[in-house]
Every structure is written in structure tokens, then in C-alpha cells.
C-alpha positions in Angstrom: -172.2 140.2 114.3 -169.1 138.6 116.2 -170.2 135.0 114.5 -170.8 136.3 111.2 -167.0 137.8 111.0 -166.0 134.5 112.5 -168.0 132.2 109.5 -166.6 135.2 107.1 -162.8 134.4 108.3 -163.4 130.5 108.3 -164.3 130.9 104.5 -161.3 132.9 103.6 -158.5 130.7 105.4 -160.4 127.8 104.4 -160.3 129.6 101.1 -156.5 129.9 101.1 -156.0 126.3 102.2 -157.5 125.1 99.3 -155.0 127.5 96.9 -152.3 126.5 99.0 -152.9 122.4 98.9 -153.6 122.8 95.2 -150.0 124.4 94.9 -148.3 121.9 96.6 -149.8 119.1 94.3 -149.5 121.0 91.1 -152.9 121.6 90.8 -154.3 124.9 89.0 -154.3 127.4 92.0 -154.6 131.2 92.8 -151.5 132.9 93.1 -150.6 133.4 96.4 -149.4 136.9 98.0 -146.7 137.1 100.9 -149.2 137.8 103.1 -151.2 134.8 102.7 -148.5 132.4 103.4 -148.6 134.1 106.8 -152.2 133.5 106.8 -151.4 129.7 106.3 -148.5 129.6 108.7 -150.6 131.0 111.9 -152.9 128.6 111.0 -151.1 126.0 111.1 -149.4 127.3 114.7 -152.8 128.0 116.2 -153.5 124.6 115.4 -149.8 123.5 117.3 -149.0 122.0 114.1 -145.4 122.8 113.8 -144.3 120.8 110.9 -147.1 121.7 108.8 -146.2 125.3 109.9 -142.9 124.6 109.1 -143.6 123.3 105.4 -145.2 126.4 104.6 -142.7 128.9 105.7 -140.4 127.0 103.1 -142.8 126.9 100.4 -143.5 130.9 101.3 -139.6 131.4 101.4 -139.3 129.8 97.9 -141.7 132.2 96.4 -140.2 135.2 98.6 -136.7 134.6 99.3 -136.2 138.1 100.2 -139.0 138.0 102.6 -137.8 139.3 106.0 -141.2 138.7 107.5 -141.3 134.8 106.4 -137.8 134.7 108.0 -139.0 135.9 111.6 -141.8 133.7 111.2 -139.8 130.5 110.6 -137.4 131.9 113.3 -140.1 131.8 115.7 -141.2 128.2 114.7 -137.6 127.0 115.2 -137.5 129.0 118.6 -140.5 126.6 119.3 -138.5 123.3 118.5 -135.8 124.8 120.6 -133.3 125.4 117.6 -132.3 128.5 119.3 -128.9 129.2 117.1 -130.4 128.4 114.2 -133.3 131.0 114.6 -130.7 133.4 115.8 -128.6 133.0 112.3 -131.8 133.3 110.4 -133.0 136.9 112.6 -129.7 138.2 111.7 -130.2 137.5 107.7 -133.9 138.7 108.4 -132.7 142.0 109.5 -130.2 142.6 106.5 -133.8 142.7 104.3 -135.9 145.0 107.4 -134.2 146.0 110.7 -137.4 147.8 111.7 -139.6 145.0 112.6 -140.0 145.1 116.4 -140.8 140.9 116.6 -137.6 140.6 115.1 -135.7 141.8 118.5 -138.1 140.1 120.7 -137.5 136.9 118.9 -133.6 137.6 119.5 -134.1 138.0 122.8 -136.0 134.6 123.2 -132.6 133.4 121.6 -130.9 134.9 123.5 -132.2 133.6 126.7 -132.7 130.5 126.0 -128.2 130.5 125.3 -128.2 131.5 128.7 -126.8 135.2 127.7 -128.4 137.4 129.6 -126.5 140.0 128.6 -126.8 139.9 124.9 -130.4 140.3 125.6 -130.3 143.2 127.7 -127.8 145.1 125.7 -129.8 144.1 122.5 -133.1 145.5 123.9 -131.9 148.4 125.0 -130.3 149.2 121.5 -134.2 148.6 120.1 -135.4 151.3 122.9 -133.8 153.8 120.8 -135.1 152.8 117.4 -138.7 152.6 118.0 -141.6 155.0 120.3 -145.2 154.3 120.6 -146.8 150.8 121.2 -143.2 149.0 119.9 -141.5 150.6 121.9 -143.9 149.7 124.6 -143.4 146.2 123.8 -139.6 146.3 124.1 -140.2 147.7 127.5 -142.4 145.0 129.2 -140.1 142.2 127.0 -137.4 143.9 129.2 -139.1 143.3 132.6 -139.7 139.8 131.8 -135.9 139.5 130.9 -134.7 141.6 134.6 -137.7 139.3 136.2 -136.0 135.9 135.0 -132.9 137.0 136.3 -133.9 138.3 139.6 -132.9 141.6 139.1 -136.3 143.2 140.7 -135.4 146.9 141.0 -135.0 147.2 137.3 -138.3 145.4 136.7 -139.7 148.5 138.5 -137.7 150.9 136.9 -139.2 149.3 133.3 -142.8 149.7 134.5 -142.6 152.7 135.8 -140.7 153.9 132.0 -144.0 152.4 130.8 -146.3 154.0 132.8 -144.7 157.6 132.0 -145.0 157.2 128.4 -148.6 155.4 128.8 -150.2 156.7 131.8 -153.4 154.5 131.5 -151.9 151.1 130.6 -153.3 148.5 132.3 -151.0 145.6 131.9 -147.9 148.1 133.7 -151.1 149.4 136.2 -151.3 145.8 137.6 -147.8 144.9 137.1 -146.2 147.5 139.1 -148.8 147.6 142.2 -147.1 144.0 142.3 -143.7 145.0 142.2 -144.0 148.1 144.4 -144.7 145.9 147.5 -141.9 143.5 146.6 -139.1 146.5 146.3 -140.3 148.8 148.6 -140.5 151.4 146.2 -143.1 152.9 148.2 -142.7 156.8 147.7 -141.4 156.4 143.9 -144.9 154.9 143.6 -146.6 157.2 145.5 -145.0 160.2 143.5 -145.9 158.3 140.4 -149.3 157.7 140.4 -150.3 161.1 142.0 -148.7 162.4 138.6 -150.9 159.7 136.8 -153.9 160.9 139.0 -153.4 165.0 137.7 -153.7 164.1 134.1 -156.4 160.9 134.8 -158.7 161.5 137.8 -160.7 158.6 137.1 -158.0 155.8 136.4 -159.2 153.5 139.2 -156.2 151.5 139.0 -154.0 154.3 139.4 -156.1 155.4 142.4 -155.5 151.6 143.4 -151.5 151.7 143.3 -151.6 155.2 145.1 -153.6 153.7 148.5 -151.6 150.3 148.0 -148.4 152.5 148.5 -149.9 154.6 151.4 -150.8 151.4 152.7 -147.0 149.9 152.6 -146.0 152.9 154.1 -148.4 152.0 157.0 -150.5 155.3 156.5 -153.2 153.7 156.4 -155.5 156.8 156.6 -154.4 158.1 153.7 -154.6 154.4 151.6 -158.5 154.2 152.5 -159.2 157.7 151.3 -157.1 156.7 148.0 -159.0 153.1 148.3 -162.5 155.3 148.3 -161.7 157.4 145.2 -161.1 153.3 143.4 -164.3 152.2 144.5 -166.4 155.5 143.9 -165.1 154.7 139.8 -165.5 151.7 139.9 -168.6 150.3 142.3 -167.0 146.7 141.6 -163.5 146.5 142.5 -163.2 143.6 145.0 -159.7 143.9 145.7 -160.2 147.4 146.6 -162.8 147.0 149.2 -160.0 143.9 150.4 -157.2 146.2 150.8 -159.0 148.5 152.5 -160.7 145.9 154.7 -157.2 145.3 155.8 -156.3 148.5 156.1 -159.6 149.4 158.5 -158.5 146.2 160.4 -154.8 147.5 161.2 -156.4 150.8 162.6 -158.6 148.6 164.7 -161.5 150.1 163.3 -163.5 147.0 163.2 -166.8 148.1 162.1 -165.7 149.6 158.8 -163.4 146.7 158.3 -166.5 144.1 158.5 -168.7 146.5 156.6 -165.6 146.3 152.9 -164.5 142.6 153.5 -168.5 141.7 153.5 -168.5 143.5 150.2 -166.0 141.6 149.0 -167.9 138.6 149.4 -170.5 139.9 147.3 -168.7 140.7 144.3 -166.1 137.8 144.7 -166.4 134.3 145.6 -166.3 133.3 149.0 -162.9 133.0 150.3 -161.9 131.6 153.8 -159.2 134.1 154.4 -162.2 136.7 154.1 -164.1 135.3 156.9 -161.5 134.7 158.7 -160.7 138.3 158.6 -164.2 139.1 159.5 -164.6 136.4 162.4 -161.4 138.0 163.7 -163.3 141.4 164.0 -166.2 140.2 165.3 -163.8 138.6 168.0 -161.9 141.9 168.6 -165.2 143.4 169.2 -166.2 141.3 171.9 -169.4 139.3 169.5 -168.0 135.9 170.4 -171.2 134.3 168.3 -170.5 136.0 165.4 -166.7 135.7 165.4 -167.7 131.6 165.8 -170.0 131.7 162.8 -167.7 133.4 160.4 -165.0 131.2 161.4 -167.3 128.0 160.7 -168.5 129.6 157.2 -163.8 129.8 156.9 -163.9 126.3 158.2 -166.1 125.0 155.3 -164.1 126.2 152.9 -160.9 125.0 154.1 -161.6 122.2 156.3 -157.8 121.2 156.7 -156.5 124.9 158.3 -156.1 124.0 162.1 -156.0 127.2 162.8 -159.5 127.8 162.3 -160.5 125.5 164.6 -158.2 126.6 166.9 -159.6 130.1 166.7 -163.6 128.6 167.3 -162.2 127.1 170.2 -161.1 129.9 171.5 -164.3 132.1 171.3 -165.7 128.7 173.1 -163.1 129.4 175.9 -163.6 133.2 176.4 -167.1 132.2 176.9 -166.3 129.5 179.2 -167.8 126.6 177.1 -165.4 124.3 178.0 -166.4 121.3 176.3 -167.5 122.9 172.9 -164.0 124.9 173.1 -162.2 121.0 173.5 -164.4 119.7 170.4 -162.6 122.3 168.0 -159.5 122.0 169.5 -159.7 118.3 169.0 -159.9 119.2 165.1 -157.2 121.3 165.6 -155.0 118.7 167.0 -156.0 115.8 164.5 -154.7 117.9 161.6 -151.2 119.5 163.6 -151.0 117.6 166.9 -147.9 119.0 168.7 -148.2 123.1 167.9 -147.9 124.2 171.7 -150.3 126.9 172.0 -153.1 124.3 171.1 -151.9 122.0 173.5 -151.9 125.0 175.9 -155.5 126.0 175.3 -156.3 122.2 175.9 -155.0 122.1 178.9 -156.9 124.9 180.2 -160.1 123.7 179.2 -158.6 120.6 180.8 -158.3 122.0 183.9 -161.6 124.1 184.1 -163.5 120.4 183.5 -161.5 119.3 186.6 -159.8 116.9 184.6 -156.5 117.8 186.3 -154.1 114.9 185.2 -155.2 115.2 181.1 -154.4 119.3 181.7 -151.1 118.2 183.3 -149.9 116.1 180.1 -150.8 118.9 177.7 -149.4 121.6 179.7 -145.9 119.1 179.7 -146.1 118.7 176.2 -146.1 122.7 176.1 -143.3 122.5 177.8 -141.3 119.5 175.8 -142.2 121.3 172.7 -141.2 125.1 173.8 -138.5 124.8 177.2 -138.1 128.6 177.1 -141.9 129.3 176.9 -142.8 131.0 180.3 -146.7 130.6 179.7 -146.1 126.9 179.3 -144.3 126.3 182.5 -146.5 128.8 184.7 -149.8 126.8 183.4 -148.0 123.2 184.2 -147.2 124.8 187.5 -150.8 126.0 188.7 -152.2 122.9 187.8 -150.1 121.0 189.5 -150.8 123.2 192.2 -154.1 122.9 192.0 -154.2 119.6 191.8 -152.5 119.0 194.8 -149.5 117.3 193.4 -147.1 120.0 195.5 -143.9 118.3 195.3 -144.3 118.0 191.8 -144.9 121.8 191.5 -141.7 122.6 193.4 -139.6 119.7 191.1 -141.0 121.6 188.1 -140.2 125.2 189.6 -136.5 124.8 190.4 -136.6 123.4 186.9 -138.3 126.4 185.2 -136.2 129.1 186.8 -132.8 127.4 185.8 -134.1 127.0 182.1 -135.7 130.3 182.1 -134.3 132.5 184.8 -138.0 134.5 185.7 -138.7 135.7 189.1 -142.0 134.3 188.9 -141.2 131.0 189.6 -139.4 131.8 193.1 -143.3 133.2 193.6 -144.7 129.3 192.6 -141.7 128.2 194.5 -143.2 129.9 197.6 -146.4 128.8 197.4 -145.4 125.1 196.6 -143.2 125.0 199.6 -145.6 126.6 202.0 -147.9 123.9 201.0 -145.4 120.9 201.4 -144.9 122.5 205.3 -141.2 124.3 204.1 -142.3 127.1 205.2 -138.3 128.3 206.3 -137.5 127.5 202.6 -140.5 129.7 201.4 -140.3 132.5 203.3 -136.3 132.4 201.9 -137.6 131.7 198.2 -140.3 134.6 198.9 -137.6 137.2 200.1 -135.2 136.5 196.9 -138.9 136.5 194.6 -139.2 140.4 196.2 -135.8 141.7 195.8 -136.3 140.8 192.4 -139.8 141.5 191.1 -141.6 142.9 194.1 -145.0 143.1 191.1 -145.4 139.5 190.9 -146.3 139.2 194.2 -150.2 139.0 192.9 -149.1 135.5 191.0 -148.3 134.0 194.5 -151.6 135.7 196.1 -153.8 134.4 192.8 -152.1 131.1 193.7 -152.9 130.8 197.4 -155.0 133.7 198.4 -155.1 132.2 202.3 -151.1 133.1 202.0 -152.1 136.6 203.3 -153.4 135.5 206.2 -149.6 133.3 207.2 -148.1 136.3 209.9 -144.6 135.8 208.8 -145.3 136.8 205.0 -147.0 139.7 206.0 -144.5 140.7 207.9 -141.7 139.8 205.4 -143.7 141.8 202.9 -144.6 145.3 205.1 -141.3 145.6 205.8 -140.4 145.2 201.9 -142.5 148.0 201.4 -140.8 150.0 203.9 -137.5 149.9 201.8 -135.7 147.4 204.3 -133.3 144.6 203.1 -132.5 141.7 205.3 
């Protein structure tokens, strides 16, 4: 039936063409109502074919001089060539004929903006609120937001929507507009407040159902946003970005379970997305299923081949697992696309340093260290494998410099263990006394260093009588 209206408007425009051409060359035509010059005109628009447009809006004004209507349409055609003053003068004549055509304030505004006067714009459509209700007025409302959203002025793009939304509960262009602009102003409990009123009078608006959990959810009660999120769904078995939100939301209450079971739902009423399984790998990984954690990642991976961070994050199930040489494949992707982010050098040099490939961990775990000096986990991890390479003197160089740049007891613990081994052992048992006056708790990162410590008479000793309460 569509097709046939379709053919049945082809004939008449092409129709009205014909009486029109025949005009303009003096032919015998049909006469021509107002209306059907606007006929011709949007024709010729639809088609971008301004000047064509624009001949016919003359022709039209020379049969209708008094035409307001033919006047807001050639205002908007010179709005289109950018004749903004021009179109301004002519709104203002088009009003003296009929002030109460809504395009003809829109149009102004356009004008208006386009000048660069704000102002005039706001002040003009806030005149037109109070001269028209229903669907115009409607109109005036969203042309408002657009006009606080060009110039930054985000609260009042809020305060329009929400106008909207209290005058037309159920419209959807405000529904989806103002979920937007609720998270970017914080407007959380306005919103809240709001669409519960919405949610009275429309129990099965799943969009206001929607804005409600969204709310709850930027409030962090994220409870309270899945139950909303439930009542979307239930209306509407196909809302993806439901079953997202409150993926997310199952995610931040660590429920990981429910949060796999909605973001694999997404994935079968949207297409595939990487951030979605990411977002499941990272469950499966909080839960302990390295494998699966690893094969949602990959499935992330080849659809955005060129995010690092995926690779890093397979690498890292790799390394939990202790498969050292798969975990340095990935984090060889990692480092061809960003080569110097520090933690993946740090993860490399771990794996480094479980294949026993001491000096390759000792030149990531420096470059940890170039790239972050105040980064603790850098310099402890270029410490114990310095250490445990054997390379003591080069532990104690890199200890006196960690606890001047960083100022942690735990290095006066390193210190001890490298001077012990280097045969200081008056230095270490000094460096060990300071390390327990000040963090008497680390004393395990020495012992994890050097367990046979423990068995060295004098640190025993200096330690029992630590214990005891004594200073020396």
C-alpha cells in the first residue's frame, strides 16, 4: 500500500511540475493555489536544488505577495545560502501577515545564531513559550535545548527536557535526551523524582523505567538501578542497553555471575562489541576461570586488534597460571602497539625472571623505574631480581637510590639483605635496626628475600629483643 501512495504522490508533484513549467514559459496551465507552490518549493529543496527552490518562491510571492507562509519558506532557503540578515528582515515582514506560525520563530532563531546573538535567541524563544501549547510548543522547547547546548550552558538543557517531559510524559526524543544529560549534570535525584512521577501515570514506559535505574545507578545504588533495569527489560524483552547497564551495574556489586549472564544478552540482540567481552573476560577473571577470562578477551582482541590493553590482560591470565612463555607472547603484542607503559614492562619482567632469564627482567624492571621513579612496585621488582641474580652490589646501589627517591622502609629491609650478602654484615644489622623502628611488618619482605636470614644469631637476637619493646 506504502508503494502505491508513493506512485500516487509521484503523479501529483510530477503533475504540478508540469503546470508550473508551463507557467513560466507562458504556456496554457492550471492555475496554481498557494499551497502548491509549497509543493514545488520542497521539491526542489529535497532535491538540494536551491536556486530552482529559490525561483519558485519568487514566482509563488508574485502570485501571493501577502503570503506569510512563502516568506518563511524563502527565509529558510536564504538561511541555507547563509544570508542570515536578509532572512531575518523577511521573518519580520512575514510575521506582520501571521505571527502565529511556530517555523517562523525557529527560523529566527537559526538567524539569530548564526549573528552570533545568543541572546536574541533565547529571549525570542522564550517570548514564543508563551504564545503556543501542545506539539509547538513542544517544538520551541527542544529548539531551546539545542540553543543552551551550543552555548554550553548544560543545566538549562536539563531544565528544557525535563519542561518537556512534564507536559509529554511519554516523548521519546526528551526520554533519550535527558537520560544523556542526567549523567552529564548530575541531576541525579531531580531525575529520579521525575521519572517515578512519569512511572505513576505510565507503568509500562520502558524508557522511563530506563532513566529511573540510570539515575539509581549514578547515585551508585546499584540495587535499586537493576530492579528499575528489570522492570525495562520485562516491557521490552529487547532492550540491549538495558541488559548493558545492568551488566555494569551487577559488575560493580561484584556479582559476577549475573553480570556475565546480561552482558551475554547483549551480545545477542546487539552486535558484537569488544568492550562487551572485555567486560565479560574481566568476570570470568574475577572469578578465578582463567580459560574463559582468556577466550573472551581473544573474541575482544579480534575485534579491536590495536587495544594493547587486551593483550596485556591475556597475558596476565597466562601469568596467574604460570604460563610464562604464552603470558610473554601477548605481552609482546602489547608492547609492539605502546612500548614504554610501565606496568607492561613490569609484567615482562616477571615472566622474565620466572624463565630465568635474569638480565632481560633486569632491563624491564629499569625501564619501570626510568618511566615511573616514584613507583615502589618498580623499584622492589628491580631489587629482587638483582638479588636473585646475584648481582648484590648492584641491589644495594639501587636501594640507597630507591629510599632517597621514595623514602619507604622497605628498602632499608632490601638493604639488609643485600648487605648481608656482600659480607656487611655491621652495616646490615645497622640498616635492619632503622628498617624495625620504622615498619617492624615488613620484616617478611627481608625473610621472603633471604629465608636462611633467620638462621644468622645476631638478627634473631636484634629482632626478639624488638619484640620485647627495647630500643638500642
Amino acid at each position: 500500500m506504502r508503494q502505491d501512495f508513493n506512485e500516487e504522490e509521484q503523479d501529483d508533484i510530477n503533475e504540478l511540475l508540469k503546470q508550473y513549467n508551463n507557467l513560466k514559459t507562458g504556456r496554457s496551465h492550471s492555475f496554481l493555489e498557494e499551497d502548491s507552490f509549497e509543493h514545488i518549493i520542497n521539491y526542489y529543496d529535497d532535491h538540494d536544488d536551491l536556486s530552482q527552490a529559490m525561483e519558485a518562491v519568487e514566482i509563488g510571492l508574485e502570485h501571493f505577495p501577502y503570503s506569510s507562509q512563502l516568506r518563511i519558506k524563502k527565509a529558510d532557503l536564504l538561511l541555507a545560502t547563509r544570508k542570515y540578515q536578509e532572512a531575518l528582515d523577511l521573518l519580520e515582514s512575514a510575521a506582520l501577515f501571521d505571527s502565529s506560525n511556530v517555523d517562523l520563530y525557529i527560523l529566527k532563531t537559526d538567524a539569530y545564531l548564526a549573528l552570533d546573538q545568543q541572546e536574541k535567541a533565547v529571549e525570542l524563544l522564550q517570548e514564543a513559550l508563551q504564545l503556543f501549547d501542545g506539539e509547538e510548543r513542544i517544538d520551541l522547547l527542544f529548539e531551546l535545548a539545542d540553543v543552551y547546548d551550543d552555548y554550553e550552558e548544560f543545566d538549562k538543557v536539563f531544565d528544557c527536557l525535563k519542561l518537556i517531559l512534564e507536559e509529554s510524559p511519554t516523548n521519546e526524543e526528551a526520554l533519550y535526551k535527558i537520560c544523556f544529560w542526567t549523567d552529564f549534570t548530575g541531576r541525579n535525584e531531580e531525575s529520579i523524582k521525575l521519572h517515578q512521577g512519569i512511572i505513576e501515570d505510565y507503568p509500562f514506559s520502558e524508557l522511563a523505567w530506563f532513566n529511573l535505574a540510570a539515575a539509581y545507578q549514578g547515585l551508585k545504588l546499584y540495587e535499586k538501578a537493576i530492579d528499575a533495569y528489570q522492570y525495562a527489560v520485562a516491557i521490552d524483552e529487547k532492550f540491549d542497553y538495558a541488559y548493558r547497564n545492568m551488566g555494569d551495574a551487577y559488575l560493580r556489586l561484584r556479582k559476577y555471575k549475573e553480570a556475565i549472564e546480561s552482558l551475554e544478552k547483549v551480545l545477542e540482540l546487539s552486535r558484537p562489541e569488544d568492550v562487551i567481552y572485555e567486560a565479560i573476560g574481566h568476570c570470568f577473571h574475577r572469578m578465578g576461570n582463567y580459560a574463559q577470562a582468556r577466550f573472551h578477551y581473544k573474541k575482544a582482541v579480534h575485534l579491536n586488534p590495536d587495544d594493547s590493553k587486551l593483550h596485556y590482560k591475556i597475558a596476565v591470565t597466562y601469568m596467574l597460571e604460570e604460563q610464562w612463555v604464552n603470558a610473554v607472547k601477548n605481552l609482546e603484542n602489547a608492547m609492539k602497539i605502546h612500548r614504554n607503559l610501565p606496568e607492561y614492562s613490569l609484567a615482562m619482567g616477571e615472566c622474565m625472571m620466572h624463565l630465568g632469564r635474569h638480565k632481560e627482567a633486569i632491563v624491564h624492571f629499569g625501564n619501570v623505574v626510568r618511566l615511573k621513579p616514584k613507583n615502589v612496585a618498580g623499584w622492589e621488582a628491580l631489587i629482587r631480581c638483582l638479588y636473585k641474580a646475584e648481582y648484590f652490589g648492584e641491589a644495594a646501589e639501587q636501594c640507597e637510590a630507591a629510599m632517597k627517591i621514595t623514602d619507604k622502609s622497605i628498602f632499608l629491609f632490601y638493604y639488609t639483605a643485600a648487605l648481608y650478602a656482600l659480607g656487611r654484615s655491621k652495616e646490615a644489622l645497622l640498616q635492619l635496626e632503622k628498617a624495625m623502628e620504622k615498619s617492624p611488618k615488613l620484616l617478611k619482605k627481608l625473610v621472603e628475600l633471604n629465608p636462611s636470614i633467620l638462621q644468622n644469631n645476631q638478627v634473631v637476637d636484634l629482632i626478639a629483643r624488638y619484640k620485647k619493646g627495647k630500643k638500642f
